[in-house]
C-alpha atoms as a printed R data frame, in Angstrom:
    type eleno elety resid chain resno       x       y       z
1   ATOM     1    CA   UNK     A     1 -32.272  -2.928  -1.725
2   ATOM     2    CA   UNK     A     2 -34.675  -4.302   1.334
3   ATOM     3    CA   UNK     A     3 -33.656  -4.071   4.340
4   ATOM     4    CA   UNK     A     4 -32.562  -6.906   5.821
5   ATOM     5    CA   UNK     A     5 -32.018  -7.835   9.721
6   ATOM     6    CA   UNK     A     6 -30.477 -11.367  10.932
7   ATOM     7    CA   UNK     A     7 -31.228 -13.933  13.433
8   ATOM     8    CA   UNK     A     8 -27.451 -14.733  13.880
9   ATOM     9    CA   UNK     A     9 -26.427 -17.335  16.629
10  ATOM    10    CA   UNK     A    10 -25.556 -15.740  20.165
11  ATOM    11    CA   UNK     A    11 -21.636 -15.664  19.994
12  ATOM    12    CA   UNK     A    12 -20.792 -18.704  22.665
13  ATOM    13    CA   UNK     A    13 -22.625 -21.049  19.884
14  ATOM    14    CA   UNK     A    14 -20.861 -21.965  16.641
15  ATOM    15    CA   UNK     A    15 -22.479 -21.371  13.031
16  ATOM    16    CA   UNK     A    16 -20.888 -24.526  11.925
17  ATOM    17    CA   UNK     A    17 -18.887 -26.629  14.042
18  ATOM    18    CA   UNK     A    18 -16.631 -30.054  12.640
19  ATOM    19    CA   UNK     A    19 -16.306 -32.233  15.371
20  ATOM    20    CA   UNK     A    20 -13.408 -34.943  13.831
21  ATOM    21    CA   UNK     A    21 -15.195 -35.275  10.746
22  ATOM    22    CA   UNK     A    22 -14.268 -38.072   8.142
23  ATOM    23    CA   UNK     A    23 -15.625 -39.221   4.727
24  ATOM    24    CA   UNK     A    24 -14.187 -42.050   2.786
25  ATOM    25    CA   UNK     A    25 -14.873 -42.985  -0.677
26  ATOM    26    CA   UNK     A    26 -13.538 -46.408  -1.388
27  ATOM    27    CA   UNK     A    27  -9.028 -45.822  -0.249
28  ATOM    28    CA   UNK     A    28 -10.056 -42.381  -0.662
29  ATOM    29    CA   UNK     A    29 -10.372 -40.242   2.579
30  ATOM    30    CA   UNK     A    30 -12.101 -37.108   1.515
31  ATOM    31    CA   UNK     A    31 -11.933 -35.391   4.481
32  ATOM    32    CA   UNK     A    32  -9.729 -37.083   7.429
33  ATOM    33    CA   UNK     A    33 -10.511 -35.581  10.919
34  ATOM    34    CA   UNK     A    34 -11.647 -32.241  10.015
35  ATOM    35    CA   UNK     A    35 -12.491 -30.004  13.317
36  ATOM    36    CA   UNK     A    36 -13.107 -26.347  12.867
37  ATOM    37    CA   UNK     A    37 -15.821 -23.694  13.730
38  ATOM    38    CA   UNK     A    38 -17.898 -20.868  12.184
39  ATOM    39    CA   UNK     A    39 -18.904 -17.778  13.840
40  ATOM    40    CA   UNK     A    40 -21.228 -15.011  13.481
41  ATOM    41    CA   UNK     A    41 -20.653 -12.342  10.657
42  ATOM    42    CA   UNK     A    42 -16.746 -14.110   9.490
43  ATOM    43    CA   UNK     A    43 -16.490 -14.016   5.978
44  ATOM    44    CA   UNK     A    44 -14.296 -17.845   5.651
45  ATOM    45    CA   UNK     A    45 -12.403 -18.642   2.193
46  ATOM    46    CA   UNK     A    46 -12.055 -22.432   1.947
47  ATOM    47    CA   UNK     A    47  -8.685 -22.850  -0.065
48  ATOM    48    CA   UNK     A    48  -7.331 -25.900  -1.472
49  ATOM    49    CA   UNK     A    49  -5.854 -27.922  -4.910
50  ATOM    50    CA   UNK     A    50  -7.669 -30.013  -6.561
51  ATOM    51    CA   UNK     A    51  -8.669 -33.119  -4.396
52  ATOM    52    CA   UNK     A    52  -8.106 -31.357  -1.193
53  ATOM    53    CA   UNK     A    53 -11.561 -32.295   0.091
54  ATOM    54    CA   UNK     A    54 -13.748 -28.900  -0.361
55  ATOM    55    CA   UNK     A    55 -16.769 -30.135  -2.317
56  ATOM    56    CA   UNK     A    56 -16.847 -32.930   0.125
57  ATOM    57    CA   UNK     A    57 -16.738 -30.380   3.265
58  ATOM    58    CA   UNK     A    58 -19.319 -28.396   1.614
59  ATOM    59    CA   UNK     A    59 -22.147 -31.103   1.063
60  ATOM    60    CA   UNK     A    60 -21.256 -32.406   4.776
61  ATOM    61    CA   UNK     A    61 -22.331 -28.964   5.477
62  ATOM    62    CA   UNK     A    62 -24.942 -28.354   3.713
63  ATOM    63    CA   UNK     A    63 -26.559 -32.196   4.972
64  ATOM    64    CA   UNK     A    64 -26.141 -33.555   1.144
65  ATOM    65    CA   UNK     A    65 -23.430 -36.433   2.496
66  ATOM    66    CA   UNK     A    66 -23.487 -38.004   5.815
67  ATOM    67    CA   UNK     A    67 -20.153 -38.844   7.413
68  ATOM    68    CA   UNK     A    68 -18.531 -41.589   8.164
69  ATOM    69    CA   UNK     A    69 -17.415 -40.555  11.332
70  ATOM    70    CA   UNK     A    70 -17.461 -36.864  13.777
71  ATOM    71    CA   UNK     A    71 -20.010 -34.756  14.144
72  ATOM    72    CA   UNK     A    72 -21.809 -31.862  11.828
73  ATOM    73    CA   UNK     A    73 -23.680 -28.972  13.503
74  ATOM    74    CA   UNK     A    74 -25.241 -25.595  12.018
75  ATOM    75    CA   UNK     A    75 -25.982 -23.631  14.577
76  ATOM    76    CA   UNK     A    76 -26.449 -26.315  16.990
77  ATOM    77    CA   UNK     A    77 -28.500 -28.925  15.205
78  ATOM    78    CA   UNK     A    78 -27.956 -30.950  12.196
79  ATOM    79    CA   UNK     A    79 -27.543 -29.482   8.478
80  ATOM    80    CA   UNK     A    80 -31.073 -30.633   7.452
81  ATOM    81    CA   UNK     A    81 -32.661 -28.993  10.775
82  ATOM    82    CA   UNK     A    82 -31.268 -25.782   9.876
83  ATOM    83    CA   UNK     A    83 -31.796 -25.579   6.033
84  ATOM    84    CA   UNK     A    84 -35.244 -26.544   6.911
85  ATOM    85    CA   UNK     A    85 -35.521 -23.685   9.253
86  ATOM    86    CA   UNK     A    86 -34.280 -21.109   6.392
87  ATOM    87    CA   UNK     A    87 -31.017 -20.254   8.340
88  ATOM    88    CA   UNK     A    88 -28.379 -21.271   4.902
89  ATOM    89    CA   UNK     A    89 -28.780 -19.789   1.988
90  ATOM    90    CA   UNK     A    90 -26.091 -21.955  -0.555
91  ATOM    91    CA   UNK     A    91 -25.122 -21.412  -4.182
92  ATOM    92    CA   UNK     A    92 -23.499 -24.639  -5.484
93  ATOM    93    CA   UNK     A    93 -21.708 -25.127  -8.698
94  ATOM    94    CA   UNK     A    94 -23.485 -28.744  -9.091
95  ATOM    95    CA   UNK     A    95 -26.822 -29.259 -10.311
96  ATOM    96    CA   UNK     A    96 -28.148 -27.326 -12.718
97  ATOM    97    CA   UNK     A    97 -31.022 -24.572 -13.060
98  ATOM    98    CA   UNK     A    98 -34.691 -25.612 -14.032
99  ATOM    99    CA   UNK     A    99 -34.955 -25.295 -18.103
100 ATOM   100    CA   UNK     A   100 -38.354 -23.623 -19.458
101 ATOM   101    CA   UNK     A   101 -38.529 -21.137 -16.831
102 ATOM   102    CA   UNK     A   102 -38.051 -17.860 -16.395
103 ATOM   103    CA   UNK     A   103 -35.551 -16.156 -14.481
104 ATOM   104    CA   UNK     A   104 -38.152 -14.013 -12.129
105 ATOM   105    CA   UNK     A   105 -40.655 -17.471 -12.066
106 ATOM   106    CA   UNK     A   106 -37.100 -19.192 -10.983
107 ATOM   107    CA   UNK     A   107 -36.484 -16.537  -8.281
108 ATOM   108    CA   UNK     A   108 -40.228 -16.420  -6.825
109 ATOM   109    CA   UNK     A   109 -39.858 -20.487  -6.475
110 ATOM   110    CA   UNK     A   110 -37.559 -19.778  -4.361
111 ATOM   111    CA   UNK     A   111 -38.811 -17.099  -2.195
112 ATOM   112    CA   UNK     A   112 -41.913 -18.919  -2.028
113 ATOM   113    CA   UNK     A   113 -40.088 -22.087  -0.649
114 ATOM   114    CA   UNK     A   114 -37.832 -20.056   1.840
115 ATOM   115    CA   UNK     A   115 -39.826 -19.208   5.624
116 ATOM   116    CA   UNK     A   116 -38.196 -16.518   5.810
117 ATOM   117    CA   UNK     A   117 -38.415 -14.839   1.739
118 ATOM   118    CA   UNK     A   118 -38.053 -11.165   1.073
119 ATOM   119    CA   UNK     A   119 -40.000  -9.443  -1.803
120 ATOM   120    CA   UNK     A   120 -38.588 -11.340  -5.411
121 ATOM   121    CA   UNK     A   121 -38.521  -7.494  -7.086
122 ATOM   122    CA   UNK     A   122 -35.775  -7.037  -4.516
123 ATOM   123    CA   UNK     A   123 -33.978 -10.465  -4.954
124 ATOM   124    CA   UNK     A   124 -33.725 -10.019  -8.906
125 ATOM   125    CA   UNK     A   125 -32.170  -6.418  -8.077
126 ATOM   126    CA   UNK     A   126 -29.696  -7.321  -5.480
127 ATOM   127    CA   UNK     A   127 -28.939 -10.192  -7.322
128 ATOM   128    CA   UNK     A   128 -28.009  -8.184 -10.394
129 ATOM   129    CA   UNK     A   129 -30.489 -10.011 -12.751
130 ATOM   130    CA   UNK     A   130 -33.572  -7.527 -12.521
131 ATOM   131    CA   UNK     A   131 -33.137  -6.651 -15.937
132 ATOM   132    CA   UNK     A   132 -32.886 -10.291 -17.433
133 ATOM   133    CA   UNK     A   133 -36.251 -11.374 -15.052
134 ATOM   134    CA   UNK     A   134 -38.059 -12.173 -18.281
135 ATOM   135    CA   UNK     A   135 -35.397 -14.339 -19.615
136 ATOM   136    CA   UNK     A   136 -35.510 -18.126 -20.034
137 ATOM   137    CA   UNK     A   137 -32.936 -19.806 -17.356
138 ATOM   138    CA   UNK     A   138 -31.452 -21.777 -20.653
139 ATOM   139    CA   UNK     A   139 -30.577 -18.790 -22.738
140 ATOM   140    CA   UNK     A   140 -28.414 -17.777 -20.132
141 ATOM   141    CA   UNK     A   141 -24.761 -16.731 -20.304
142 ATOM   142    CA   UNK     A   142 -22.355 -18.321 -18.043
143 ATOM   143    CA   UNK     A   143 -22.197 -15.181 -16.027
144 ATOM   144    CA   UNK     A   144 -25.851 -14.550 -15.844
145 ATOM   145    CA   UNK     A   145 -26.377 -18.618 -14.531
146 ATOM   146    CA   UNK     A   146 -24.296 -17.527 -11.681
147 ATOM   147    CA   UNK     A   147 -26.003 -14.169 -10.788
148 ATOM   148    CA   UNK     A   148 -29.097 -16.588 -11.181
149 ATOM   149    CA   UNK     A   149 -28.034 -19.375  -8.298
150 ATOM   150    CA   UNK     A   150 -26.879 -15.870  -6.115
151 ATOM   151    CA   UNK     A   151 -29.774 -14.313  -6.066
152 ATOM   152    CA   UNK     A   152 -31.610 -18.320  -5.241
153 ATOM   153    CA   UNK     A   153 -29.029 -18.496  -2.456
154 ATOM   154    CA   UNK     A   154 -29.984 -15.483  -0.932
155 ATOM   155    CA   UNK     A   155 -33.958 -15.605  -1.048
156 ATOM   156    CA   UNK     A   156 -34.827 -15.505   2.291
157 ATOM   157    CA   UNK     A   157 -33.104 -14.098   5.303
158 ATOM   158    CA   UNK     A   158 -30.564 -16.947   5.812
159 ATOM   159    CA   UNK     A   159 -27.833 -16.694   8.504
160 ATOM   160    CA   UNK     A   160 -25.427 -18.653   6.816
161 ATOM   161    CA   UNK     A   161 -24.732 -18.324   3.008
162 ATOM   162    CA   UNK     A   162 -22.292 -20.785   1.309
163 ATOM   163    CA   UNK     A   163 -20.737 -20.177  -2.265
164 ATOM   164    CA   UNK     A   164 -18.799 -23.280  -3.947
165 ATOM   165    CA   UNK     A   165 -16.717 -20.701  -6.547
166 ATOM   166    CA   UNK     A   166 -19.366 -17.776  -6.776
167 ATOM   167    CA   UNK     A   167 -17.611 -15.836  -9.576
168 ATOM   168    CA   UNK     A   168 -16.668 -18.368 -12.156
169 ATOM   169    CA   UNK     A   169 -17.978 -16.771 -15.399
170 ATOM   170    CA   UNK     A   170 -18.450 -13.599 -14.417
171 ATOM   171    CA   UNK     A   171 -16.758 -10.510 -15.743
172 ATOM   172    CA   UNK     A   172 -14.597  -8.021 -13.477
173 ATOM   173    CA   UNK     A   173 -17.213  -5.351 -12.614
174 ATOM   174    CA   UNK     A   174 -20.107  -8.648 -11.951
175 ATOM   175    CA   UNK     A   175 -17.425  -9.841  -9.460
176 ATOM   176    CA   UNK     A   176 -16.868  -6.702  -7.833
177 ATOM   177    CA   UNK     A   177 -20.393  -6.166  -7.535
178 ATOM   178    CA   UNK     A   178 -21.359  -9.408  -6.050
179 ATOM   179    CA   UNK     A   179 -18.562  -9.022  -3.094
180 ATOM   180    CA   UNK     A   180 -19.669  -5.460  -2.493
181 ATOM   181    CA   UNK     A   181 -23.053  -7.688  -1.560
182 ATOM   182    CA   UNK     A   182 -21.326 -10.040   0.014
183 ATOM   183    CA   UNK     A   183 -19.395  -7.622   2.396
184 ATOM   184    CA   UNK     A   184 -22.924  -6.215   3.126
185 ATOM   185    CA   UNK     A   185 -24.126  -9.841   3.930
186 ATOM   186    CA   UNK     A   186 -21.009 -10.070   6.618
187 ATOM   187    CA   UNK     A   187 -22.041  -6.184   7.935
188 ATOM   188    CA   UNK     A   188 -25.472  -7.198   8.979
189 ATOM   189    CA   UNK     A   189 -23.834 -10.204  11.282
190 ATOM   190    CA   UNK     A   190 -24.115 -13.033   8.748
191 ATOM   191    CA   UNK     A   191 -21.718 -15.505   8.248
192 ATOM   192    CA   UNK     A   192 -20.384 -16.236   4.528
193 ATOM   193    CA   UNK     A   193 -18.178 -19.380   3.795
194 ATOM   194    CA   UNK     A   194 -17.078 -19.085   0.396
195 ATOM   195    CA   UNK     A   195 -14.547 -21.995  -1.929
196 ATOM   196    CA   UNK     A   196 -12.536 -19.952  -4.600
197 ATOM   197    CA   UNK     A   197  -9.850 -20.924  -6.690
198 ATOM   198    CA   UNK     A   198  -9.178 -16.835  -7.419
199 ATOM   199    CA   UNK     A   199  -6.720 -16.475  -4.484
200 ATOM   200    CA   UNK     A   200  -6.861 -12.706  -5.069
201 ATOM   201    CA   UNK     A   201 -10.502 -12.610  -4.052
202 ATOM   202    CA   UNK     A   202  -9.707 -14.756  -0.781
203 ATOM   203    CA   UNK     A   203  -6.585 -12.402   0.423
204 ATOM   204    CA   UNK     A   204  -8.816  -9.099  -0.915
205 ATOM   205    CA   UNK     A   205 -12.343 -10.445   0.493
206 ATOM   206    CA   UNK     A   206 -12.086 -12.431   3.264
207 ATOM   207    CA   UNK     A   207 -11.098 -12.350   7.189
208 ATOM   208    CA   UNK     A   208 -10.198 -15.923   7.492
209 ATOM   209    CA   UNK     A   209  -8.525 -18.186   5.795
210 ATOM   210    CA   UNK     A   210  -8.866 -22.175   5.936
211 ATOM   211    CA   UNK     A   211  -6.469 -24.060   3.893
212 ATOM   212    CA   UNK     A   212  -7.894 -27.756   3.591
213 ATOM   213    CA   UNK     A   213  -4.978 -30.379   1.607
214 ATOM   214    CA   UNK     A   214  -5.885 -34.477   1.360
215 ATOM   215    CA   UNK     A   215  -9.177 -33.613   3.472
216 ATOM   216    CA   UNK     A   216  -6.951 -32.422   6.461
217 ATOM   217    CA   UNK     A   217  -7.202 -28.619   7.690
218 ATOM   218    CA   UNK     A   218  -3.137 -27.087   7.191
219 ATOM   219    CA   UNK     A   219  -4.116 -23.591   8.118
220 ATOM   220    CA   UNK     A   220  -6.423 -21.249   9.495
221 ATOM   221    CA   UNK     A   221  -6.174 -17.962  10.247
222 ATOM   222    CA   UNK     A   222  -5.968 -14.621   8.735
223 ATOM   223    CA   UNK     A   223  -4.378 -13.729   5.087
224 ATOM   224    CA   UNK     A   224  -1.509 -12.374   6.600
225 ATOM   225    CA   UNK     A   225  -1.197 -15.407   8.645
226 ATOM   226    CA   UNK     A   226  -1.329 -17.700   6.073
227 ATOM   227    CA   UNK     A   227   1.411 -15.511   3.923
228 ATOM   228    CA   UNK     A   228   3.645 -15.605   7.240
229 ATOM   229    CA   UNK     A   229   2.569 -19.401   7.968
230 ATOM   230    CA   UNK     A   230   4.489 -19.896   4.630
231 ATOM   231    CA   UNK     A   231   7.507 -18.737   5.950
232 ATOM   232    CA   UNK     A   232   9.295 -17.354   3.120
233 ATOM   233    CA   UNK     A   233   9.634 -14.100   1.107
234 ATOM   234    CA   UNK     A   234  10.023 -12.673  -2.559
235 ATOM   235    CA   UNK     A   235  13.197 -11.144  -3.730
236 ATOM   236    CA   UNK     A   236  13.779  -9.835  -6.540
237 ATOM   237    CA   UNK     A   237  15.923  -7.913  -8.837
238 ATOM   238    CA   UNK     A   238  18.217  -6.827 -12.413
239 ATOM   239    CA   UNK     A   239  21.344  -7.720 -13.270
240 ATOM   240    CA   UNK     A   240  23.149  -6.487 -16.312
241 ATOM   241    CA   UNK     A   241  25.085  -8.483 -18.727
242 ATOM   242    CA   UNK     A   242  25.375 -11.716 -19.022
243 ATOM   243    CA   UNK     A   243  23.392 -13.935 -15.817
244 ATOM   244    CA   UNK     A   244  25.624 -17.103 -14.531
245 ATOM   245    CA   UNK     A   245  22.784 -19.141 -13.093
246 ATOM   246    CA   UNK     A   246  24.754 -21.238 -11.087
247 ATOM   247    CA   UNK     A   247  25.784 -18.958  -7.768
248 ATOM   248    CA   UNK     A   248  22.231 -17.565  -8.048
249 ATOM   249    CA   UNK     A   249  21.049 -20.939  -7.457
250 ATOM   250    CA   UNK     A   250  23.565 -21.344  -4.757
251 ATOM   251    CA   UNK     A   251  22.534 -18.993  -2.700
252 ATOM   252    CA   UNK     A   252  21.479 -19.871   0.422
253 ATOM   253    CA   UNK     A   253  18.182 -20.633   2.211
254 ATOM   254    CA   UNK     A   254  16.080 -20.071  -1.313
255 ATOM   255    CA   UNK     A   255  12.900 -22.254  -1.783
256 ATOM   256    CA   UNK     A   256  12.676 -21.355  -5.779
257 ATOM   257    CA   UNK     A   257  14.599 -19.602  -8.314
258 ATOM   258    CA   UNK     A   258  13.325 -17.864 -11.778
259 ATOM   259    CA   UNK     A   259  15.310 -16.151 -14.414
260 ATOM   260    CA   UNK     A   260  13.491 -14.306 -17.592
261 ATOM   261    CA   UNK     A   261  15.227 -12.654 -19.547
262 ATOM   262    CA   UNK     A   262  17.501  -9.939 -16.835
263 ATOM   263    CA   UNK     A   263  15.188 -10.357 -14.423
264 ATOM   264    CA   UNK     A   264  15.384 -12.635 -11.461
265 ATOM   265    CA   UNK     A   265  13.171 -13.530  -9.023
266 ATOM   266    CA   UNK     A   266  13.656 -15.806  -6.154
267 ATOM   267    CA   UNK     A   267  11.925 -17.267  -2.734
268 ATOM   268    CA   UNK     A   268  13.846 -17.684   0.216
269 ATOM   269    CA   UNK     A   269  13.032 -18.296   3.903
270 ATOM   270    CA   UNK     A   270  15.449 -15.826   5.391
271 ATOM   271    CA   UNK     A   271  15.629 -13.270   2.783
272 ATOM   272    CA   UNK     A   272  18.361 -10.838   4.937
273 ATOM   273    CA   UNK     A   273  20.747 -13.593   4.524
274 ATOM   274    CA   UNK     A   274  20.265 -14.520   1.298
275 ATOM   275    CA   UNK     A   275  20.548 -10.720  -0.203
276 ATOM   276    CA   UNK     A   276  23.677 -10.998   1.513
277 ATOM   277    CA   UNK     A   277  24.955 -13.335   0.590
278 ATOM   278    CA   UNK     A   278  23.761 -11.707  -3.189
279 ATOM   279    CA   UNK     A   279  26.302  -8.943  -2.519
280 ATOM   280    CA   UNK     A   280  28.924 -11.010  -1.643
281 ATOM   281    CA   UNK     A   281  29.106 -13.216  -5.461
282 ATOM   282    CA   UNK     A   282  30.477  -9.323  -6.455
283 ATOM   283    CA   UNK     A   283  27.149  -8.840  -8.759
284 ATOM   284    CA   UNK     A   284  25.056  -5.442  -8.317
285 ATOM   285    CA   UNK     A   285  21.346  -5.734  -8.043
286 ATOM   286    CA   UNK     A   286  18.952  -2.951  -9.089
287 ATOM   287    CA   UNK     A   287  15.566  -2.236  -8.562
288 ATOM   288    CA   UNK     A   288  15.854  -4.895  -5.858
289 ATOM   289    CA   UNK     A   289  12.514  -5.422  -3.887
290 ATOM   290    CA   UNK     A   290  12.182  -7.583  -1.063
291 ATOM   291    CA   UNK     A   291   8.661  -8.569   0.077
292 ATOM   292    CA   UNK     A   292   6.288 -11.314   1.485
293 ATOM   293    CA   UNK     A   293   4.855 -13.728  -0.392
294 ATOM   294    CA   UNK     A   294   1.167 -12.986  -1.752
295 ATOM   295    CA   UNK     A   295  -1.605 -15.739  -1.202
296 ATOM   296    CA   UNK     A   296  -1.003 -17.507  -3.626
297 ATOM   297    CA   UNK     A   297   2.588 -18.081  -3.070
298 ATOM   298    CA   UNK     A   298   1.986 -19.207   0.818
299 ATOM   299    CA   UNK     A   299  -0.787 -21.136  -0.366
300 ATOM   300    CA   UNK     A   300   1.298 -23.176  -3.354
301 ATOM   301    CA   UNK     A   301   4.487 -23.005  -0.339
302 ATOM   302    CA   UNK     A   302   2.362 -24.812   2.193
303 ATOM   303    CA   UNK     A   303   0.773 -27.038   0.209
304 ATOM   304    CA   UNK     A   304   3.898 -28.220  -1.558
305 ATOM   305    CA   UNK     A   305   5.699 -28.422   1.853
306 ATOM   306    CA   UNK     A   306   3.032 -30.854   2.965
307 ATOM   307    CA   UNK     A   307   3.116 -33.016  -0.228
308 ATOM   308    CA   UNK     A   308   6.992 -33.236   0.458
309 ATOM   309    CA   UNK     A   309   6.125 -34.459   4.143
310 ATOM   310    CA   UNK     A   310   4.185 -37.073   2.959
311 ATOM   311    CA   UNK     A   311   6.278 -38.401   0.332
């Protein structure tokens, strides 16, 4: 792999900063007063459900929209300034890749285009695709497209490299091998911001955490602050016999309840009570675990809580 070295931003100035940002489409308000900032070597998931504004906050970034209203700065100037200057490196999930061409012919485009381009021999192996160089771009498997718009993304020595769901298509080992790239990326001081709906790669890959909902930011912080944000935890447990569903649902302070088969498995927001209260219907738990909710549980927990505020 070449060795690369980064131009990062000096730490008082933000990679990206939001400054109140809106977009409206039509009654739609795509993103609604986002403010937030980037810094030097943070690896940032953008979470959110369908609709939550992420594509939007992406192409704002990346100088593809203009807003409506705030301010957009990479590393102190506008988007188009700094994509211009080679400092963001970005693989999107729209558009697609040039037909007719070759993989390596693809790859060298881009290095030629980039000020900054390393050698393409050491794109296509970083990249993962050194060994499908030859290949037309539209015999490619869904996989190999997105090793492809990877290894375009990170062509040149870039500062900032954005990924709008990286690993969709590709198989467990290609996913393990392009964050074991990506952590490298982060290592040598640059900053990745990266949108996944694969929560598990957000809690096992990232150090921050931004949870966007109806174009507004709900959270930001780290995994475990996100899990805690969602105030809750994960109980659960056996019982023998016959289950009477009823006092189980009773129980106090729970936030969701599921029985299969003698298993049960519940949420609550102040899990010592509730086990307590447990004991005290006269039932007898085993293998009873009590925990804190994963990502994905906060993440469904906060966004549901939010959607109930605004009902």
């Amino acid at each position: 792999m070449v060795s690369m070295t980064t131009t990062a931003t000096a730490t008082g100035t933000p990679v990206v900063g939001f400054d109140q940002v809106s977009k409206v489409y039509g009654n739609v308000r795509a993103v609604d007063g986002l403010t937030l900032a980037l810094h030097p070597g943070e690896t940032v998931a953008l979470l959110g459900p369908n609709g939550a504004g992420k594509s939007t906050t992406l192409d704002l970034l990346l100088g593809l929209r203009n807003p409506d209203g705030g301010t957009v700065q990479v590393f102190g100037t506008t988007p188009r300034q700094a994509i211009v200057a080679g400092r963001v490196g970005a693989m999107l999930q729209s558009g697609g890749l040039m037909d007719e061409v070759t993989v390596a012919e693809l790859v060298k485009l881009a290095c030629d285009l980039h000020p900054r381009p390393y050698k393409v021999s050491d794109v296509l192996a970083r990249a993962g695709v050194a060994q499908i160089a030859d290949r037309k771009v539209n015999k490619l498997s869904g996989g190999q497209s997105q090793r492809v718009r990877f290894a375009l993304a990170t062509a040149g020595d870039s500062d900032l490299i954005v990924l709008d769901e990286p690993t969709t298509g590709m198989d467990v080992s290609a996913r393990q091998a392009f964050w074991a790239t990506m952590r490298e990326q982060a290592d040598q001081g640059r900053t990745v911001l990266f949108a996944t709906h694969y929560l598990e790669e957000a809690d096992a890959i990232a150090d921050r955490v931004l949870v966007l909902h109806r174009g507004r930011l709900l959270a930001d912080g780290t995994a475990a602050e996100i899990k805690a944000k969602a105030g809750a935890r994960r109980v659960s447990f056996d019982l023998e016999g016959p289950i009477d569903e009823a006092p189980l649902r009773a129980l106090p302070f729970l936030t969701s309840v599921d029985i299969s088969g003698q298993t049960v498995r519940i949420q609550s927001t102040d899990a010592d009570a509730t086990v307590h209260a447990l004991y005290g219907l006269g039932v007898y738990p085993r293998n009873l675990e009590v925990a804190g909710l994963g990502l994905e549980q906060a993440f469904v927990a906060i966004t549901e809580a939010e959607e109930a505020k605004q009902s």
